[in-house]
C-alpha positions as CSV (number, residue, x, y, z in Angstrom):
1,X,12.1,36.3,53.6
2,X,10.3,33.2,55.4
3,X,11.2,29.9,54.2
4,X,8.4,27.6,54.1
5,X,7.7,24.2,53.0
6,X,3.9,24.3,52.7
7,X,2.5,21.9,50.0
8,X,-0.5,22.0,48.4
9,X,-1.2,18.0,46.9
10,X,-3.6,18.7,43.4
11,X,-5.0,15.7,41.8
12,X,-6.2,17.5,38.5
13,X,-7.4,14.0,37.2
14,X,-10.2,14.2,39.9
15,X,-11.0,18.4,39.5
16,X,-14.2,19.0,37.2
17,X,-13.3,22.8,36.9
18,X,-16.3,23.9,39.1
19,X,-13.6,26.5,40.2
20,X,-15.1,26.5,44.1
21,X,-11.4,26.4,45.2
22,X,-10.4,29.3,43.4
23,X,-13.5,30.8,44.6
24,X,-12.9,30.1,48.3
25,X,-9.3,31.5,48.6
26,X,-9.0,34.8,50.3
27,X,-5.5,35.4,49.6
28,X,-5.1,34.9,46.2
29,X,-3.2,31.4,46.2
30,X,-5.3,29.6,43.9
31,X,-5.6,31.3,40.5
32,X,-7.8,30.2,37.4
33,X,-6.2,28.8,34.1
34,X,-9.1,29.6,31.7
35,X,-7.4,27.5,29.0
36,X,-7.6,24.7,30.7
37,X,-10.3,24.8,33.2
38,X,-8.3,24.1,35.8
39,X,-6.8,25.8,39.7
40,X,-3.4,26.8,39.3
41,X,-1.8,27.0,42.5
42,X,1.0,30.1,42.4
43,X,1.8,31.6,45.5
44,X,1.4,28.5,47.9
45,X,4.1,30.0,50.4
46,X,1.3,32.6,51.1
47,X,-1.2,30.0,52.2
48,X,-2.9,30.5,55.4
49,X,-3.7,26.9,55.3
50,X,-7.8,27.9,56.1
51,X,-8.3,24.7,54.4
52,X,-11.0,25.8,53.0
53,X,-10.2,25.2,49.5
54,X,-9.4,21.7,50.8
55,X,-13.3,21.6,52.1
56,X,-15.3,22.9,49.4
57,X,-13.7,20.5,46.2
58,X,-16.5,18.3,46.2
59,X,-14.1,15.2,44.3
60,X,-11.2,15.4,46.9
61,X,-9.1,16.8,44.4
62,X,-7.4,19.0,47.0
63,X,-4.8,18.7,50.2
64,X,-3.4,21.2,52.0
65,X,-0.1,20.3,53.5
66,X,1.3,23.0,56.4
67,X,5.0,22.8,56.8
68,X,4.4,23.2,60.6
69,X,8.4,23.7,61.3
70,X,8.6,26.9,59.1
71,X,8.9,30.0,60.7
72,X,5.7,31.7,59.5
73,X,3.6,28.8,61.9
74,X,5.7,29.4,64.7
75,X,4.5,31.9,67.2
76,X,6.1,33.8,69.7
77,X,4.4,35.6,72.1
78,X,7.8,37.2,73.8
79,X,6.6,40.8,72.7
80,X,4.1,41.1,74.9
81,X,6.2,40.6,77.9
């Protein structure tokens, strides 16, 4: 397993629920809490920080923080030698 430290900052006071983030993720980070009309953010270790979600929430409700240390952003291109 890869440890990571990504964050993902949510201001729910600012979301309307027009669910464009939840939309907009490819990998399945972001999933939809119907009760409360509102992102959930579950699986943030398997964000491919696109920041795309970031991008699309209209009220800034959104910020995508990459843990740029962790071993899943560091790339090593020793293989092909």
């Amino acid at each position: 397993m890869i440890y990571t430290n990504h964050k993902i900052e949510f201001d729910k006071d600012k979301c309307i629920g027009c669910q464009k983030c939840y939309k907009s993720c490819f990998v399945d980070v972001i999933r939809w809490d119907a009760e409360n009309k509102k992102p959930v953010f579950k699986y943030v270790e398997d964000c491919e920080h696109c920041f795309y979600c970031q991008s699309v929430c209209a009220k800034d409700a959104i910020k995508v923080i990459p843990d740029y240390k962790s071993e899943s952003l560091r790339q090593s291109f020793e293989q092909y030698r």
